[in-house]
N, C-alpha and C positions, 0 to 999 in steps of 0.2 A: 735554299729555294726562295727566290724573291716573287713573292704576292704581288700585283697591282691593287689599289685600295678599290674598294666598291663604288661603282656608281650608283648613285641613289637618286630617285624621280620621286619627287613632290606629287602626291595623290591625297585625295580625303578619302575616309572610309566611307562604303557605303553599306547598304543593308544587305547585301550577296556582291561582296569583293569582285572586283575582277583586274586580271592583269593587265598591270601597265606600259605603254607602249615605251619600246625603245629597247636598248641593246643589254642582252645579256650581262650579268655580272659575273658568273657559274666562272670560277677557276679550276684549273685542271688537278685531277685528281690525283692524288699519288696513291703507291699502295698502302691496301688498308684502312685507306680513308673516302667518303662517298658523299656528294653532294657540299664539297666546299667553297665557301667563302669567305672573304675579307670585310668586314664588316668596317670597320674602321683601322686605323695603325696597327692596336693593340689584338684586337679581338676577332675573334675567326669562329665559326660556326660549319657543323657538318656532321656528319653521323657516327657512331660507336667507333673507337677505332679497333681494327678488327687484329687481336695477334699481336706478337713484337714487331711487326714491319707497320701496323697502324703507327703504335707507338713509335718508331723511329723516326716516320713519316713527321709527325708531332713537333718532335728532336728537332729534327734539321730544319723546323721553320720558327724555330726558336719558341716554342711555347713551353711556359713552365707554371702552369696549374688548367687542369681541367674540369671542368665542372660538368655532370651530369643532370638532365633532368627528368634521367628514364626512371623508370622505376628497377630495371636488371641493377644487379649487386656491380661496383667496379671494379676492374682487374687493379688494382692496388697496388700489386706486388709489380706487374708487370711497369706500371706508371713507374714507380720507384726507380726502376732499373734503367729507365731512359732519363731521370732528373727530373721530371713532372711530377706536382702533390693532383692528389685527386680532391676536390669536394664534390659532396653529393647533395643534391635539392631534389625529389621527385615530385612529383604533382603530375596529375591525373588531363583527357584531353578538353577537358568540360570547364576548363580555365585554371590561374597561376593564382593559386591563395597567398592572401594580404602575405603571411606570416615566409611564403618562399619569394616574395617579393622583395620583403625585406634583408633575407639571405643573399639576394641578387644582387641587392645595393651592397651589401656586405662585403662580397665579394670582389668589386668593383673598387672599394675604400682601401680593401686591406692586400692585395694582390696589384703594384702598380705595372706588372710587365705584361705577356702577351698570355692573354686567356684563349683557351677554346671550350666554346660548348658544344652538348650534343643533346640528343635523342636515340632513339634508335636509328631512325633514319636520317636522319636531320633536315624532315620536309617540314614540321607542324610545333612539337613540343619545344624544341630545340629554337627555332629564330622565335619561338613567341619569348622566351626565356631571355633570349639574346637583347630582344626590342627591349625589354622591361629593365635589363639592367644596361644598356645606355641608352635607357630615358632617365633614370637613376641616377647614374653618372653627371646626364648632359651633353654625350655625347653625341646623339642622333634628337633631332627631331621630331615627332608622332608623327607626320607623313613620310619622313624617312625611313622610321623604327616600321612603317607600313608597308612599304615599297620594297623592305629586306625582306619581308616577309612573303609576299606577295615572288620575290626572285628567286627566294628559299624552295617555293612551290608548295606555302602551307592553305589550306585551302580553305573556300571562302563556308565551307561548311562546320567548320569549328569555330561558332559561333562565340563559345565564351572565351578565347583564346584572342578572337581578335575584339573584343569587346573590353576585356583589361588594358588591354595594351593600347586601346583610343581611350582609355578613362581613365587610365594611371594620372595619378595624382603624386607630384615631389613628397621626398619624404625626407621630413623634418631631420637634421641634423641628432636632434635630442632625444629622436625614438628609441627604446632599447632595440637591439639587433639580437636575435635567435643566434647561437650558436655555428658554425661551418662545421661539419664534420666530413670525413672520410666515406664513411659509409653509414648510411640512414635508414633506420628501421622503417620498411615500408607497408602497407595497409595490409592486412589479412587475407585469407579468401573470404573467412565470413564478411570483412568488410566490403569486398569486390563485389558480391553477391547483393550485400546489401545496395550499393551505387547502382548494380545492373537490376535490383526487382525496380527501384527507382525511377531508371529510364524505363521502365517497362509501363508501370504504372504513367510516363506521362504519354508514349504509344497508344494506352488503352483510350485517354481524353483526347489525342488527335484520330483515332478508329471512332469516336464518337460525335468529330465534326467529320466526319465522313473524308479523313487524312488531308484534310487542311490546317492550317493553326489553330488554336481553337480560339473563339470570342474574348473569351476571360485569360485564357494565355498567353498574349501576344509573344512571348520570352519561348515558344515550342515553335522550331519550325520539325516538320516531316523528316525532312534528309536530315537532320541534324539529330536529332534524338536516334533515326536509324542507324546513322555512323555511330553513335558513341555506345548501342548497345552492341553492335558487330564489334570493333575497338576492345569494347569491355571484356567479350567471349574472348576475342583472341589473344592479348594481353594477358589473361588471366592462366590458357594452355601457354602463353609462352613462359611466365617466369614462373610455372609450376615446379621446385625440387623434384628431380630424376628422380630420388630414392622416395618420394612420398607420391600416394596417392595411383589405385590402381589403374589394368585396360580400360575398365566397366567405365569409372569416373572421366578418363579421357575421352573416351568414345562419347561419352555422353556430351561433354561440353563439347566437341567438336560438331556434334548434329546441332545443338544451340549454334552455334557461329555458324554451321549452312544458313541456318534459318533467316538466322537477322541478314546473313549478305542479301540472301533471296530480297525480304524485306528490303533492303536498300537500295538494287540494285532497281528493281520494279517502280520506287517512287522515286529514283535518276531519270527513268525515261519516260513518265508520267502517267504509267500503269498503276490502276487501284484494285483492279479485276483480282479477287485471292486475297488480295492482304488483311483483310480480318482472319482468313483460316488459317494463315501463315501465323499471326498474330496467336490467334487457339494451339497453332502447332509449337510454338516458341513456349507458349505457360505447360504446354504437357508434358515437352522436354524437361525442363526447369522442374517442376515436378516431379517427374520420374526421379529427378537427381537430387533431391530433397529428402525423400524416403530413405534412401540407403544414405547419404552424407551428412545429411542438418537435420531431419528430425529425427 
């Protein structure tokens, strides 16, 4: 299956992204694979691949390492069977830490043939990933590495995502480089927990400029912190173990994840009407599931 390479449009960031004019880059799909593209020669980006027919998919366009930056475990065994290594990098949507940054270059040094990464979907985590390791490389440009992202369809609401990826800085030859593994131990729930009381907490200081940014915050905006605690609820029911964790506990984080979309979808359309109760409604939940789980 022969790719055309990406066109790429010269854009500056701005302070809420917006897309750039001109033609599509979006290649067609094959089975198992969703939201692909050709980033440069080497490198291709797009979502999880779903199955042995993702993976073949893979196969036949000659890729021979994948890199993840979900946080889901990867099919491993499956990769194996079609000629592909897997490495795993996750990081969270609230931006790409120094230290998987440097993983990205890593992998960019030590893998010269054709890479894919992904996300889950490979709207948001995935091209931010992608930007960062050919900024790394050298291979794309920061209005380039912006404009993939931007055709990826990552949005202009994950603010610390595209905030790295305009403030990436080369990275010296002589740094030590982290490890590449297979499969990477990924954050707890108690950690999950901890990241979402977090966004919660900076909710409570934009409910207190009356869901504006606050004065002293400029780094909060409203949809932003709303996406990443919705994000956070649902991320957390998805890579839940089957075998762990009861209805009760499901049920519950699932009312938490109504809640914050409620929240987010009311400050999309520039309703404020409610969102402090919604706000009360989100710490009761959280609450209630604290009793029986953490404390």
């Amino acid at each position: 299956m022969q790719l055309a390479p990406l066109l790429l449009l010269p854009i500056l960031l701005a302070a809420d992204p917006t897309p750039p004019a001109g033609p599509a880059a979006k290649q067609v799909d094959p089975p198992g694979v969703h939201n692909l593209f050709q980033v440069t020669p080497r490198v291709f980006s797009g979502s999880q691949p779903h199955g042995a027919e993702g993976f073949e998919s893979l196969e036949k366009i000659g890729i021979k390492v994948v890199v993840s930056v979900d946080g889901a475990k990867p099919d491993v065994a499956e990769a194996k069977k079609h000629g592909i290594k897997y490495v795993h990098i996750p990081f969270g949507y609230d931006g790409v830490p120094r230290e998987a940054q440097l993983q990205l270059a890593e992998v960019m040094k030590q893998y010269p043939g054709q890479i894919y990464f992904h996300c889950h979907h490979g709207k948001h985590r995935g091209p931010a990933g992608v930007a960062i390791a050919c900024l790394a490389e050298g291979s794309l440009t920061t209005a380039q590495a912006e404009a993939f992202m931007h055709q990826a369809g990552t949005s202009g609401d994950y603010t610390g995502l595209w905030k790295n990826v305009h403030e990436f800085q080369p990275i010296s030859a002589n740094i030590p480089r982290p490890m590449l593994v297979e499969t990477a131990e990924v954050e707890s729930l108690a950690a999950a927990m901890a990241n979402i009381d977090r966004v919660y907490d900076n909710l409570v200081l934009i409910d207190k400029a009356n869901w504006q940014t606050p004065a002293d915050h400029p780094d909060l905006t409203p949809t932003g912190e709303a996406l990443l605690m919705r994000e956070g609820f649902y991320e957390m029911g998805r890579l839940l173990p089957a075998d762990k964790y009861d209805l009760k506990f499901r049920q519950l984080l699932k009312a938490s994840e109504v809640v914050a979309t409620s929240i987010e979808a009311k400050l999309k359309s520039g309703a404020t009407t409610g969102l402090s109760d919604d706000l009360a409604k989100l710490k009761k939940s959280c609450n209630a599931c604290h009793v029986d789980y953490r404390n």
